[in-house]
TORLUM-79301 format. One record per residue: residue in three letters; y, z, x of N, C-alpha, C in turn. Coordinates in pm, whole numbers, plus 32768, in hexadecimal, padded with zeros to 4 digits. Last residue first. Layout:
BEGIN
ALAYZXYZXYZX;...
This chain:
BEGIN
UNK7BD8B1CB29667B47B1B229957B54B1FD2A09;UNK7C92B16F28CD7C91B1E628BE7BFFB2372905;UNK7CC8B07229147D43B099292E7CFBB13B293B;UNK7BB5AFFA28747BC2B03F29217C2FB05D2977;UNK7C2CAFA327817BD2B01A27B57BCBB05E2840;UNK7CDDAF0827E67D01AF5627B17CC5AFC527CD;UNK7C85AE1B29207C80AE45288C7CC1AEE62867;UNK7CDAAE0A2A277D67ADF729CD7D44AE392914;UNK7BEAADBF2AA17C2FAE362AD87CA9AE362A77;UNK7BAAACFE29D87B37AD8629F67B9DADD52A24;UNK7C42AC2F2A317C37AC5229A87C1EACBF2982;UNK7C36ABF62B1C7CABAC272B047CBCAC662A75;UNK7B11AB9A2B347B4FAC272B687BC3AC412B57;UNK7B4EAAB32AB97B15AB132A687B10AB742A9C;UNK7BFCA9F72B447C17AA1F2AFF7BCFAA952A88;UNK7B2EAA0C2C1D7BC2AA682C647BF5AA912BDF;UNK7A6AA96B2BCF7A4BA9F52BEE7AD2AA522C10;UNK7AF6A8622BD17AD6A8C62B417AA1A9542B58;UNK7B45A8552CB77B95A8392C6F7B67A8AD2BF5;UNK7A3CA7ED2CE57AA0A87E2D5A7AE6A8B72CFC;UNK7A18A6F82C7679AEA78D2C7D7A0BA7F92C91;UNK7B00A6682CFE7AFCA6B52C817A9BA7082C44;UNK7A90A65A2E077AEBA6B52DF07AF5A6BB2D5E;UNK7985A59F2DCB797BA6382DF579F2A69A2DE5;UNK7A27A4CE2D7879D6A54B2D1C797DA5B92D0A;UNK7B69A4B62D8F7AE3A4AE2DE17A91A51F2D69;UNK7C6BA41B2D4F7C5CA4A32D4E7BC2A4772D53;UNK7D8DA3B22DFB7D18A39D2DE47CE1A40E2DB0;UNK7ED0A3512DEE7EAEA39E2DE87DFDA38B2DD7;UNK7FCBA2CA2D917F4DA2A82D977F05A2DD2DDF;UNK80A5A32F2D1380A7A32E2DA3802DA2D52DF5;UNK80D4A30B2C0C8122A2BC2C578100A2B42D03;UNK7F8EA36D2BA37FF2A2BA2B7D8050A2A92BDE;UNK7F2EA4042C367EFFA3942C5F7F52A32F2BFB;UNK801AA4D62C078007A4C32CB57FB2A4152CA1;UNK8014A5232B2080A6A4962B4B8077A48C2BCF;UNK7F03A57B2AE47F25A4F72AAC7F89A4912AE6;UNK7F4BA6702B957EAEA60C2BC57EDFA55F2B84;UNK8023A6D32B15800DA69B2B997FB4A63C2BAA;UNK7FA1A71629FF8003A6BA2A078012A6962A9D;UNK7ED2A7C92A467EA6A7362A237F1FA6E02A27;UNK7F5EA8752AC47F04A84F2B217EE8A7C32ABC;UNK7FFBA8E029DF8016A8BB2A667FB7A8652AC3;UNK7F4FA95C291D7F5CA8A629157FC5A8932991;UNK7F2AAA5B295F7EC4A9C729A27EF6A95A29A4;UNK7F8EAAD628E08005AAA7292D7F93AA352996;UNK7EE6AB5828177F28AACD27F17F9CAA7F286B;UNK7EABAC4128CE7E69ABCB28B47E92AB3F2895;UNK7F95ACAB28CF7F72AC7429827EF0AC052944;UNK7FDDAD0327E8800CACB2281A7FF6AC9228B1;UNK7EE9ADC427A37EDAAD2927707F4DACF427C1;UNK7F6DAE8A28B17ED1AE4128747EDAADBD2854;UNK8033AED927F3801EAEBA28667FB3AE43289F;UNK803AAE7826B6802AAEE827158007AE862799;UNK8165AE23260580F0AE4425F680ABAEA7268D;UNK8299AE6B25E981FFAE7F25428195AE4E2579;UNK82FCAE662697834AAEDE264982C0AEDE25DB;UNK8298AD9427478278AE0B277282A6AE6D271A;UNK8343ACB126F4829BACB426908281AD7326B5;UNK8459ACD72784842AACFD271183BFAD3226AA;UNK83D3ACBF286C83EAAD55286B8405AD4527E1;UNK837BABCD285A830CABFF28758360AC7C286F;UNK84CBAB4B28528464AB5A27D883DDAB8C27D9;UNK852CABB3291E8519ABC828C584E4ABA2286E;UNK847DAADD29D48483AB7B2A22849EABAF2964;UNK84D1AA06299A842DAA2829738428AACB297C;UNK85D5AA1529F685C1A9FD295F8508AA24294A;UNK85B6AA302AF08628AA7C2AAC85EFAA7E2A0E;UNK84FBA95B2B6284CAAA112B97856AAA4B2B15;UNK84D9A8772B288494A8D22B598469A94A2B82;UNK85DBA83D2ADA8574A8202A5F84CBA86E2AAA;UNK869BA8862B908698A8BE2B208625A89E2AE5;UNK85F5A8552C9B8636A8D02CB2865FA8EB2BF5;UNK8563A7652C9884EDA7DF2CBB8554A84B2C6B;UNK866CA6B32C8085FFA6BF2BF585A3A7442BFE;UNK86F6A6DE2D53873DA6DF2CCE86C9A7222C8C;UNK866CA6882DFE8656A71D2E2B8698A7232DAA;UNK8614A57C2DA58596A5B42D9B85DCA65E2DCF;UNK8720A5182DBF86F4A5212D288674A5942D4E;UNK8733A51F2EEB87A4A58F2E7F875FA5842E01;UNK86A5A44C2F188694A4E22F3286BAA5612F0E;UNK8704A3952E8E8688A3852E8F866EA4362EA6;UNK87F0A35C2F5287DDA3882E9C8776A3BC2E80;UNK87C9A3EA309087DAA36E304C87B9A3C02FA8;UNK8839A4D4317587CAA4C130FD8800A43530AA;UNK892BA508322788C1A48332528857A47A31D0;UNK899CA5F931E689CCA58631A38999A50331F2;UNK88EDA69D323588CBA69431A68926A61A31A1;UNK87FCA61E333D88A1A680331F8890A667328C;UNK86BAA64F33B38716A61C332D87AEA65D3352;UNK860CA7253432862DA68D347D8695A63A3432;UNK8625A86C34388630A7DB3428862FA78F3461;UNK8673A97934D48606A8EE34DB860FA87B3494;UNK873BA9D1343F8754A98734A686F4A93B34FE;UNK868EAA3D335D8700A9BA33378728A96233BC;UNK8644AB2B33A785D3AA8233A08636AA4D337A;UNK870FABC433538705ABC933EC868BAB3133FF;UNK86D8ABDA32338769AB9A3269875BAB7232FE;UNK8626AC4331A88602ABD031D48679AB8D3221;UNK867DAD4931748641AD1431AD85EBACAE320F;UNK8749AD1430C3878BAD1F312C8719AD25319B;UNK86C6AC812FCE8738AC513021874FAC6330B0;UNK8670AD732F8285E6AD302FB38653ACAF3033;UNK8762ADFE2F2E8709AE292FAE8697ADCF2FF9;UNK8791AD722E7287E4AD462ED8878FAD942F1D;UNK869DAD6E2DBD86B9AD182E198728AD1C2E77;UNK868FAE9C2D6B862EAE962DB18657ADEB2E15;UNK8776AEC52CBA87A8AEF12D308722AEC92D91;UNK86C0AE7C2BBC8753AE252BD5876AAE312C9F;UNK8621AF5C2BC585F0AEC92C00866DAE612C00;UNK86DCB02A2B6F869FB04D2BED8683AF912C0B;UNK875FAFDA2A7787AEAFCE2AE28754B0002B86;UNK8635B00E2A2C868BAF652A0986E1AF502A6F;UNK8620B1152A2F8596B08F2A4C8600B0122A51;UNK8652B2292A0886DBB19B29F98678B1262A39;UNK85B0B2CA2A1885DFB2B22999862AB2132996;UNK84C3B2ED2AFF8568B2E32AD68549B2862A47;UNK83C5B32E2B0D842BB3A52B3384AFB3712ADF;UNK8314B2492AA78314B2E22A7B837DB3372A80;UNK835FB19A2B20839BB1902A958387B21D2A5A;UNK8376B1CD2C2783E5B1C62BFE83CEB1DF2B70;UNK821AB1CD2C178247B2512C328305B2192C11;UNK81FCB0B02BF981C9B10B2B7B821CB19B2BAB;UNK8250B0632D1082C5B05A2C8C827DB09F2C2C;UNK818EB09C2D8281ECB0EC2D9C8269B0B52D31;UNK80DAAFCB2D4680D5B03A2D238138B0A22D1F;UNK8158AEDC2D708164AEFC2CEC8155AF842CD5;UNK8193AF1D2E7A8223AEE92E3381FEAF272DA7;UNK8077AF0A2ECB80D8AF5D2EF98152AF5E2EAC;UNK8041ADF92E778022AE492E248060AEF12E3E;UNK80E0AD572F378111AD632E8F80C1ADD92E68;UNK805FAD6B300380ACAD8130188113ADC62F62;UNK7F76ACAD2F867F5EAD4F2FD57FEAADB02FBF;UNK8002ABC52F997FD9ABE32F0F7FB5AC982F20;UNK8033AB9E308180A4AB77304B8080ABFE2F96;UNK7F32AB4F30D57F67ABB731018014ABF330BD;UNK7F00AA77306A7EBAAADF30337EF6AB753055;UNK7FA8A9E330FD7FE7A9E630887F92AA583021;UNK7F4FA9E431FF7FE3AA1C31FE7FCDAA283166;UNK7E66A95731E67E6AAA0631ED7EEAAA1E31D8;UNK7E8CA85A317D7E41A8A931347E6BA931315A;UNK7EF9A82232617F42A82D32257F13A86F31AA;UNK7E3CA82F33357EC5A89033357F15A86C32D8;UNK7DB3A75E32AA7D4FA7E532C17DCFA82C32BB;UNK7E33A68432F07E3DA6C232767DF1A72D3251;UNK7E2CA62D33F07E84A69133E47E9EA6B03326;UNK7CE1A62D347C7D4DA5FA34297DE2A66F341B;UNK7BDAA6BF34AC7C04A63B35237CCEA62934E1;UNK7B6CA6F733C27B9AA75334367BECA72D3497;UNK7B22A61C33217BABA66033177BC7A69A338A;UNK7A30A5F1335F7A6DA5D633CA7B28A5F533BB;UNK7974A68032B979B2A6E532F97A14A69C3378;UNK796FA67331577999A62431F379DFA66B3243;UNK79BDA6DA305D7912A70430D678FAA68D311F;UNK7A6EA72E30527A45A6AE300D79DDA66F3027;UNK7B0BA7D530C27ACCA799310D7A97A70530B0;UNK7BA7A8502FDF7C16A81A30447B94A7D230B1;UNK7AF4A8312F127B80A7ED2EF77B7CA7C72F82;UNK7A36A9102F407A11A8622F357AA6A82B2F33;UNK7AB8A9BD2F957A64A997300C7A3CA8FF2FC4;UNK7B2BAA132E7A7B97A9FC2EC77B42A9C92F7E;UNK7A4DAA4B2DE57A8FA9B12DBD7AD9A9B22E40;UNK79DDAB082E92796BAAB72E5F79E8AA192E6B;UNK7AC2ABBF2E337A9AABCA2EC57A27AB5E2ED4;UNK7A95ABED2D0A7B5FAB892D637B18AB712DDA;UNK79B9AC592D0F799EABD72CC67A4EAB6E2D0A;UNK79D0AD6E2D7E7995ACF72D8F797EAC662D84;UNK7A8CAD8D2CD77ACFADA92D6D7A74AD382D85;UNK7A00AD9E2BBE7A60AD742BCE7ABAAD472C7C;UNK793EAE732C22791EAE182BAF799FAD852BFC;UNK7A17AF322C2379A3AF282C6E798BAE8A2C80;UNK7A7AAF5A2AFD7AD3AF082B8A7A76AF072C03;UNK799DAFAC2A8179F6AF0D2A717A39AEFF2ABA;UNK7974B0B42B1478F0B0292AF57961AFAA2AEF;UNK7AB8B1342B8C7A3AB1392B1479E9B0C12B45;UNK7B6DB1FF2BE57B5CB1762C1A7AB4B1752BB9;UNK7CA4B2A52B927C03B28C2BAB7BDCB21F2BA2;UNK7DB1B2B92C3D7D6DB2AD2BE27CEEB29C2C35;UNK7E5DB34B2D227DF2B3912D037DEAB35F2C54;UNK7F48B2B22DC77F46B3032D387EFCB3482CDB;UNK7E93B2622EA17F2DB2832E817F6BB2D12DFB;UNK7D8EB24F2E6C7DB5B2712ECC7E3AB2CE2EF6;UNK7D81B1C42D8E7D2BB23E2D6D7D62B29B2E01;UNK7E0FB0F82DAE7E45B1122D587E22B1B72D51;UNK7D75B01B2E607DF6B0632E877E11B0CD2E3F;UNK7CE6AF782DCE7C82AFA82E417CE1B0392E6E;UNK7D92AF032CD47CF8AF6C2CCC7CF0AFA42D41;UNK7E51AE992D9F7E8CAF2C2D407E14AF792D3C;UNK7D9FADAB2DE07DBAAE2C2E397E14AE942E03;UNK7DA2AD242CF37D16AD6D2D207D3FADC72D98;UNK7E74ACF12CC77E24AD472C4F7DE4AD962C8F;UNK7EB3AC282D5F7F01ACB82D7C7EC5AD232D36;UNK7E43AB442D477DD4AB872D807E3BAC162D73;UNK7F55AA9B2D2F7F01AAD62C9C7EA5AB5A2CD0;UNK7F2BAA1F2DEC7FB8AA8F2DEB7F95AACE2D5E;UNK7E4CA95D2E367E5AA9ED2E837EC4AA6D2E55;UNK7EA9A8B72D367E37A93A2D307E3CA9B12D9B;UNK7FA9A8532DCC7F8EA89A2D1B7EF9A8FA2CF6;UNK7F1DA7C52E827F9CA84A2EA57FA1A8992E1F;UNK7E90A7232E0E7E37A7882E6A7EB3A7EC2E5A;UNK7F70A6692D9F7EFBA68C2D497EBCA71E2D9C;UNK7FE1A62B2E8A801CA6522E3F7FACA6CC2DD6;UNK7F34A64C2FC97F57A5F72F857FB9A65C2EDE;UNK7FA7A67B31397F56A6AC30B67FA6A6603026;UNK80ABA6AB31C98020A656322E7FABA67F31B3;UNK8154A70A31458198A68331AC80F0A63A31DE;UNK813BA7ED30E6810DA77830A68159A6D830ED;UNK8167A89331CD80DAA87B31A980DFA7F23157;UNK8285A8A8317C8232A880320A81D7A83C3208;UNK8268A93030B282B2A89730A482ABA8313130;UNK81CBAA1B30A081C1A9B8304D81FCA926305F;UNK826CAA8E317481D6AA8331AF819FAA01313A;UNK834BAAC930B68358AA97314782C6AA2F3167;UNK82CEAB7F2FDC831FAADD2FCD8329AAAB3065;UNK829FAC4B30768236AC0D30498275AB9D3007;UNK8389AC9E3106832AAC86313D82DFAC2030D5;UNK8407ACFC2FF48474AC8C308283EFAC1330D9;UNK8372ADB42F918396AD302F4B83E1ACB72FA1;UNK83B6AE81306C8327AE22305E8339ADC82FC3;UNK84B5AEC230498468AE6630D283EEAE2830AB;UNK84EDAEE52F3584EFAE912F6984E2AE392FD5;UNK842CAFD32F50840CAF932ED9843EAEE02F09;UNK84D8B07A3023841AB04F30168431AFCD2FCB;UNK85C1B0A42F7F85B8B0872FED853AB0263037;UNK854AB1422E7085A6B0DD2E7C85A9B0362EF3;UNK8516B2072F1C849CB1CB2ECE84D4B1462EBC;UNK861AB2782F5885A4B2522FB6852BB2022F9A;UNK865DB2CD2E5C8695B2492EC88633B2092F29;UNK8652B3202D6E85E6B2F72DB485F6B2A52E42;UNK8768B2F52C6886FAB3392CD28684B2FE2D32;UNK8891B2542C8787F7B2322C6787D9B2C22CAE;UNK89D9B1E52C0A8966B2722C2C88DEB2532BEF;UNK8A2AB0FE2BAE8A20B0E52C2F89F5B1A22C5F;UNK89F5AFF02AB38A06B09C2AEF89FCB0AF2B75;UNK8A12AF3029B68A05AF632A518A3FAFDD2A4D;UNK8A4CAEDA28C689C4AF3528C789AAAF6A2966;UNK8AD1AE0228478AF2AE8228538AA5AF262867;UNK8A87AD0728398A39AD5A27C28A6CADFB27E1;UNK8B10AC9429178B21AC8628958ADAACD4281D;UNK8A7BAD3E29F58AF0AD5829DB8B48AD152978;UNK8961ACCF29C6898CAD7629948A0AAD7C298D;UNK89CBABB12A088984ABED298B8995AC592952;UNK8A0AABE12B018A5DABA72AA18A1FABDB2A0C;UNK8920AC332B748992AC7F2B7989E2AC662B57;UNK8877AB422B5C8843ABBA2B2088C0AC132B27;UNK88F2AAB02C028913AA7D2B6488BBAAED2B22;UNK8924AAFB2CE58966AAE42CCA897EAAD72C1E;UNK87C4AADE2D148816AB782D2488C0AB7C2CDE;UNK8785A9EF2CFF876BAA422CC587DAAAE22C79;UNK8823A9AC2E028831A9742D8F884BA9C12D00;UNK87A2AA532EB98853AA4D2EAB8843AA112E58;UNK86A6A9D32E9A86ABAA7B2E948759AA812E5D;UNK869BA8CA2EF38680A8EF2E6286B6A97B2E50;UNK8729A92930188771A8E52FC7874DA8EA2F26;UNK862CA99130798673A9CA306E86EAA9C9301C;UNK8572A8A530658537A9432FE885B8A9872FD9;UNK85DCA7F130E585C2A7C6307485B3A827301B;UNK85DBA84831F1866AA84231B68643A8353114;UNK84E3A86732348507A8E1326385BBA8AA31FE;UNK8481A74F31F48448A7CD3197849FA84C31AE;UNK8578A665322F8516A68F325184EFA72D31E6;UNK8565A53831358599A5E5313E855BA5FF3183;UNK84C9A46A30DE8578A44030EA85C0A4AC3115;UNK83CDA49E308B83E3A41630BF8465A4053119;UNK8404A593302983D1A5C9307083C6A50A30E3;UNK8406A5352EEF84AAA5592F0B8459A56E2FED;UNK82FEA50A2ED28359A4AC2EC983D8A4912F41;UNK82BEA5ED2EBD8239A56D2F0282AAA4E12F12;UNK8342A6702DE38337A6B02E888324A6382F0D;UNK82CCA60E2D22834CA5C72D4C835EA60A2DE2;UNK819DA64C2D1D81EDA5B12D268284A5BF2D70;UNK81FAA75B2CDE81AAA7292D5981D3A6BD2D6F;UNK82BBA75E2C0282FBA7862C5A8287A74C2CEB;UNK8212A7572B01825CA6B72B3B8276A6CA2BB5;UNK81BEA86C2AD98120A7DB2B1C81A9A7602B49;UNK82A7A8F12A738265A8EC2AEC8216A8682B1D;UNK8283A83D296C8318A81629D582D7A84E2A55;UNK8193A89C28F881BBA7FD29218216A8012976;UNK81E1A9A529188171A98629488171A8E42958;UNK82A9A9CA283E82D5A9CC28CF8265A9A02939;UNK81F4A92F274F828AA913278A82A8A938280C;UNK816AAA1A2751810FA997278781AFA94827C4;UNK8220AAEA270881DFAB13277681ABAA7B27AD;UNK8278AA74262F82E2AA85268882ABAA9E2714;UNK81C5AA9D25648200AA17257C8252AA1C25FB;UNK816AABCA25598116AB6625BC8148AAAD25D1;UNK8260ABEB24E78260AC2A255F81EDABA025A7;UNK8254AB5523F282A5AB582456829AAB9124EA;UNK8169ABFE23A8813CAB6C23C981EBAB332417;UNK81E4ACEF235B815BACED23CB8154AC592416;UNK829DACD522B482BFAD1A2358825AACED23A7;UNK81F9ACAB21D8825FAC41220A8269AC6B22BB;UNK8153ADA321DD8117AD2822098181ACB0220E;UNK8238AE31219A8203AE56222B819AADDD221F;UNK82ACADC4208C82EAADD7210A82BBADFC21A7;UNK81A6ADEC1FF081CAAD6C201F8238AD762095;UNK8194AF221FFE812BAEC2203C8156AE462053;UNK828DAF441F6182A0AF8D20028215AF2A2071;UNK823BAEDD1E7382B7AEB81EF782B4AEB91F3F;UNK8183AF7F1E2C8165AED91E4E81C6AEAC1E9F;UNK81E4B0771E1081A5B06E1E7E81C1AFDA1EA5;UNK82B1B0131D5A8319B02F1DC78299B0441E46;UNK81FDAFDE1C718238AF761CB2828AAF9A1D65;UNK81AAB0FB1C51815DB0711C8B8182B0191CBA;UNK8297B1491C158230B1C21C8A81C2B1121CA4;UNK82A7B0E91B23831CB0D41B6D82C6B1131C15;UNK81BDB1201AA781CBB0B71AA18265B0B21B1C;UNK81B7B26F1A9E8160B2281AAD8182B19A1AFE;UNK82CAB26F19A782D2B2981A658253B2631AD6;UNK8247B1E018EC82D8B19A192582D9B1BC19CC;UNK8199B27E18A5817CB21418B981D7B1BE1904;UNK8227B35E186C81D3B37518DB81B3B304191E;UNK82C7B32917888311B33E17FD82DDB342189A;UNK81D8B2CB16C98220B277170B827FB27F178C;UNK8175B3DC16B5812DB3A016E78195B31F172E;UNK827CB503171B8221B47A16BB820BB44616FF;UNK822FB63917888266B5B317A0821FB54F1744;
């Protein structure tokens, strides 16, 4: 072969790597644009909860976002021509959406007597019970950094919700602190047992499409608790179940399953922090909101055990 013909193949073999490198670092920084993206639209959803929760009782307010939701996520697949209606796993299926029914329930309760900003770290804390859960249910190993890590959510999450005043006890934002930690318990059951869906079934998209009308039908029998009929909700109330149900959970929902195609698990529970800062911020501009500096101590220890139990390394720890 001549030198020049070598030089040519050489040179074409370089550029098509440099490609392939600029195309997966384009992918990369999209992905993590999309992940902080759904991580802002989550953090708005506390606020507006704090809001819509003025004009809704909670037991009509989750259920109604859910029918929302559910409605314009099943418009979607059935314009992109992507529904299906053979899933495996039913039963898992089944699970997946009681305890997503549940742990939104206990969440919209809870944040009737707990502030916006706090509901965003306890429902974050889900990290830390996958770690404590995870070695149990799915037999990972539980290493030094999530150790490390259990400790340090279990440290922030006793300064937050006491604020090392123990006359909280006396209050009804103690029950609202627990409903919503408990809210977060409840999730990590959801998440874990969704790692086992994505494993078994192939069809992941049309499985979590089919996960809300179940979470739906769940929550259908708390509907007749209420204290609200839906056509007593004033504007005010329809915008805040409007806004939680697409810009909160339809559109963030995808674009965090997008970032999820390029990067890893992991980094995206990290960068999905800016949940918690975007809450903390709209809770004290519009709600006013206080933040104490014992609870933001709390604050920073919850956010560095979420870091420890979420790092990369100790995915394999």
């Amino acid at each position: 072969m001549k030198p020049k013909s070598l030089r040519k193949i050489l040179t074409k073999k370089a550029r098509k790597e440099c490609f392939l490198q600029e195309s997966s670092f384009t992918k990369n920084r999209r992905a993590i644009f999309f992940t902080i993206l759904a991580g802002v639209l989550w953090g708005t959803s506390f606020p507006a909860i704090k809001i819509g929760l003025n004009y809704v009782d909670a037991m009509l307010f989750v259920f109604l976002r859910f029918l929302v939701a559910s409605l314009v996520n099943l418009m979607a697949v059935v314009v992109a021509r992507k529904i299906e209606f053979k899933f495996s796993n039913k039963r898992l299926l089944v699970f997946l959406g009681l305890s997503n029914g549940v742990a939104y329930l206990l969440q919209y309760i809870g944040m009737n007597y707990t502030s916006a900003a706090k509901a965003s770290l306890f429902v974050n804390l889900t990290a830390i019970w996958v770690a404590l859960l995870s070695p149990k249910l799915i037999g990972e190993r539980f290493g030094r950094r999530k150790t490390f890590g259990v400790l340090s959510g279990i440290l922030g999450l006793l300064l937050v919700t006491t604020n090392l005043s123990f006359s909280l006890l006396s209050e009804g934002q103690l029950v609202g602190d627990l409903l919503v930690i408990s809210a977060g318990i409840v999730w990590a059951f959801f998440i874990i047992y969704s790692k086992i869906l994505v494993k078994n079934d192939k069809g992941i998209l049309q499985s979590i499409t089919w996960i809300l009308p179940m979470t739906l039908l769940f929550m259908l029998p708390f509907v007749l608790f209420s204290v609200n009929s839906s056509f007593s909700i004033p504007i005010e109330g329809w915008l805040a179940i409007m806004y939680t149900a697409i810009f909160c959970w339809v559109i963030p929902y995808y674009f965090w399953l997008e970032g999820l195609k390029h990067i890893s698990a992991s980094t995206s529970t990290i960068l999905l922090l800016t949940e918690i800062l975007i809450a903390t911020a709209v809770a004290v501009i519009l709600l006013n909101e206080i933040i104490t500096l014992v609870s933001a101590i709390g604050a920073f220890f919850i956010i560095i055990a979420i870091v420890l139990v979420s790092s990369r390394s100790n995915q394999r720890s």
